[in-house]
C-alpha positions as CSV (number, residue, x, y, z in Angstrom):
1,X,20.8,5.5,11.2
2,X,19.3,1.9,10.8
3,X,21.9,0.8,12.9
4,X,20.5,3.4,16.0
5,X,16.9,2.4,14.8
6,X,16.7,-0.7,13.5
7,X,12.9,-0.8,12.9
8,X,12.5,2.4,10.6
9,X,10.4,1.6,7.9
10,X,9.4,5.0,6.4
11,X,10.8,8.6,7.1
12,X,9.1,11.9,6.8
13,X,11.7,14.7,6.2
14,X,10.6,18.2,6.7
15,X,13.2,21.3,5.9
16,X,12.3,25.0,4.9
17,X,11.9,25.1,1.1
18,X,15.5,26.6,0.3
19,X,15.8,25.6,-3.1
20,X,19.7,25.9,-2.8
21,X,19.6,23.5,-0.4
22,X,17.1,20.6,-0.3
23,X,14.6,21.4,-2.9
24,X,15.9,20.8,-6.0
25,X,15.8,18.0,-8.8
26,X,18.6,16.0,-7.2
27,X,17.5,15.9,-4.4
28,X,14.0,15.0,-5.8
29,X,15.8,11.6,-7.6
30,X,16.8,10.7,-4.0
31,X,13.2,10.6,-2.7
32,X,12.2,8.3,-6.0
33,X,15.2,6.1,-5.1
34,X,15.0,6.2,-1.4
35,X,14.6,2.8,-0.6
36,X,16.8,1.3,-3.2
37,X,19.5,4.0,-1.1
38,X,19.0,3.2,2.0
39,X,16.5,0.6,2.8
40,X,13.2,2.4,3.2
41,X,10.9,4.9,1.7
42,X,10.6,8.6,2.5
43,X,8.5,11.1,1.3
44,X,10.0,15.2,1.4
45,X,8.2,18.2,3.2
46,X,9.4,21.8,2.9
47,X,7.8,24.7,5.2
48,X,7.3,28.2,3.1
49,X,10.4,30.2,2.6
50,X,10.1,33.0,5.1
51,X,7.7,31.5,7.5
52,X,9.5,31.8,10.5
53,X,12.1,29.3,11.9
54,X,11.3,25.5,12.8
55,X,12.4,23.4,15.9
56,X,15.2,21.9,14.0
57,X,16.4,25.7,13.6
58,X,16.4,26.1,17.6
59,X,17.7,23.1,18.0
60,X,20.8,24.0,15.7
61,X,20.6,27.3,17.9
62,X,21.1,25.5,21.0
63,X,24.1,23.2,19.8
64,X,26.0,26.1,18.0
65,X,25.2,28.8,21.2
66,X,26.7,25.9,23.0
67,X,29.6,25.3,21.3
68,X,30.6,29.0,21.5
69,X,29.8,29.2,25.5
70,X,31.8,26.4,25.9
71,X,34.8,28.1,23.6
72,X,33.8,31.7,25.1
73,X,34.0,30.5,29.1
74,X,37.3,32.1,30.7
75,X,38.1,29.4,32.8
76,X,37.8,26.3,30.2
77,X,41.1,25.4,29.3
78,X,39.4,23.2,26.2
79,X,37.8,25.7,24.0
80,X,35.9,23.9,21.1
81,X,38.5,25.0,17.8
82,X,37.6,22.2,15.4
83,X,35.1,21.0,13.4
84,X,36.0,17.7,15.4
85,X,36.2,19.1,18.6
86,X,32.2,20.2,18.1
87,X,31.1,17.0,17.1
88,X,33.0,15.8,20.5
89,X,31.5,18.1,22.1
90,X,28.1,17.6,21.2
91,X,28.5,13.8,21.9
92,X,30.4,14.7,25.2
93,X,29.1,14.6,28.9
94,X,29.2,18.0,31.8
95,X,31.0,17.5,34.7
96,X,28.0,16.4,36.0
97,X,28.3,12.8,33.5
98,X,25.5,14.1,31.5
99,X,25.2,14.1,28.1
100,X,26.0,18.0,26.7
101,X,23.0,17.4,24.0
102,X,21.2,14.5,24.7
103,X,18.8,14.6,22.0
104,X,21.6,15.6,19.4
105,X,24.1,12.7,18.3
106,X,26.6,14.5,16.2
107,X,28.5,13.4,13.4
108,X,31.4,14.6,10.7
109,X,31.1,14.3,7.0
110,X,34.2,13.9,5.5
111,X,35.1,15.6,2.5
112,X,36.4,12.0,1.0
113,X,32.8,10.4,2.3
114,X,31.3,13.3,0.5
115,X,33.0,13.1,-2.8
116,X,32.3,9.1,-2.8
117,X,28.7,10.1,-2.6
118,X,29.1,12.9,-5.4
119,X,30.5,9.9,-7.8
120,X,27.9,7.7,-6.5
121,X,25.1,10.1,-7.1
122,X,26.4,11.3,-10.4
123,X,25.0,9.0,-13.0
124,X,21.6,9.4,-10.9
125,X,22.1,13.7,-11.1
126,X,22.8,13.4,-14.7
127,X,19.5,12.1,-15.3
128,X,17.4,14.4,-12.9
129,X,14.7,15.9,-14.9
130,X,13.6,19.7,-14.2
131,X,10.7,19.7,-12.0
132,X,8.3,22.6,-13.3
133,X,6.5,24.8,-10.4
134,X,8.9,22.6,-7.9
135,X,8.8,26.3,-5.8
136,X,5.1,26.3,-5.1
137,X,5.4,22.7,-4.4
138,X,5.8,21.6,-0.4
139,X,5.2,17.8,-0.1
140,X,6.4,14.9,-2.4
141,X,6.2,11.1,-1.5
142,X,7.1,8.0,-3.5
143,X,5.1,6.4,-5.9
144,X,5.3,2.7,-5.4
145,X,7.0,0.7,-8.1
146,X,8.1,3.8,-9.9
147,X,11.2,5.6,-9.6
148,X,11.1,8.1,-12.0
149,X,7.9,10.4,-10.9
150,X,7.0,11.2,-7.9
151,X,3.3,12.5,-6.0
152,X,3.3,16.1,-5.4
153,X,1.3,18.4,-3.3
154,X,0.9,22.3,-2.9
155,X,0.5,21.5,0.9
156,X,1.6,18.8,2.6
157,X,-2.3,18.4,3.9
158,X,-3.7,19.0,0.4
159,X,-6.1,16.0,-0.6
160,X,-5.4,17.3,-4.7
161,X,-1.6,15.7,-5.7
162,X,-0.4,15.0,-9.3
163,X,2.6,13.7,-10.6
164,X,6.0,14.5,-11.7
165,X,9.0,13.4,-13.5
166,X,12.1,13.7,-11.4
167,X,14.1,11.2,-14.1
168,X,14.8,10.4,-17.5
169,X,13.5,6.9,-18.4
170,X,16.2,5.1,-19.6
171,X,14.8,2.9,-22.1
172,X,17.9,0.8,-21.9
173,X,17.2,-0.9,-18.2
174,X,15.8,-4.1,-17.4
175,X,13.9,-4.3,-14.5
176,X,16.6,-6.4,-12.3
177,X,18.6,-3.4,-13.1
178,X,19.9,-1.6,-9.8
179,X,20.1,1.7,-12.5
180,X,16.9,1.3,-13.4
């Protein structure tokens, strides 16, 4: 992504609240080490669980309703039948020469870039602490310097935060430490 947008400095991610999904303790130790990750801070939003769908669920919407059209249409002798062929697809242009989704860039996650990142991630899962109440909880943002806790919020508007522990200290590091 910093190669697209070279001048990010600080990303504001906002999901629904599926714990299954994104709000969890792992994820949680990727906020606190966000910038150590990749390159600059973040803090974590999450809508109410059954409060109606976002734009980034139309905009899935679109590019899957797509996909199928393009698959379903008698006349296309190219039906989209791979995980591939729909992030070709989605990166493709209409007979027309524009761009199928032009404010989508696809991309595939491959199961060997996904199982580096599990073994990556692992000694930082290990030490994820349990984050009590973390389902009534809908905004957290990086505490500078600190990469164990984490500012919390009931709403991401809410002027009332407190802190939490999303890691186990090790008392082992040294500050120079990347595992620290």
């Amino acid at each position: 992504m910093s190669a697209k947008y070279p001048n990010i400095e600080y990303i504001h991610y906002f999901t629904d609240g599926a714990p299954s999904h994104f709000k969890n303790r792992y994820a949680m130790t990727t906020v606190a080490n966000h910038k150590q990750l990749f390159g600059y801070e973040c803090s974590y939003h999450f809508s109410c669980s059954g409060h109606g769908k976002g734009e980034v669920d139309g905009l899935g919407s679109v590019v899957k309703n797509g996909c199928k059209f393009k698959s379903w249409r008698s006349h296309d002798k190219n039906p989209v039948k791979s995980v591939n062929e729909m992030v070709d697809y989605i990166n493709g242009y209409d007979i027309c020469g524009e761009r199928n989704f032009p404010s989508v860039t696809g991309m595939l996650v491959t199961d060997t870039e996904i199982q580096a990142a599990k073994l990556e991630f692992s000694e930082r899962s290990a030490a994820a602490s349990a984050i009590h109440g973390i389902r009534e909880i809908h905004s957290f943002s990086k505490i500078e310097g600190n990469n164990h806790q984490l500012q919390s919020k009931i709403y991401s508007t809410s002027t009332n935060s407190k802190i939490v522990k999303v890691m186990q200290v090790n008392l082992d590091c040294n500050e120079s430490s990347d595992k620290c």
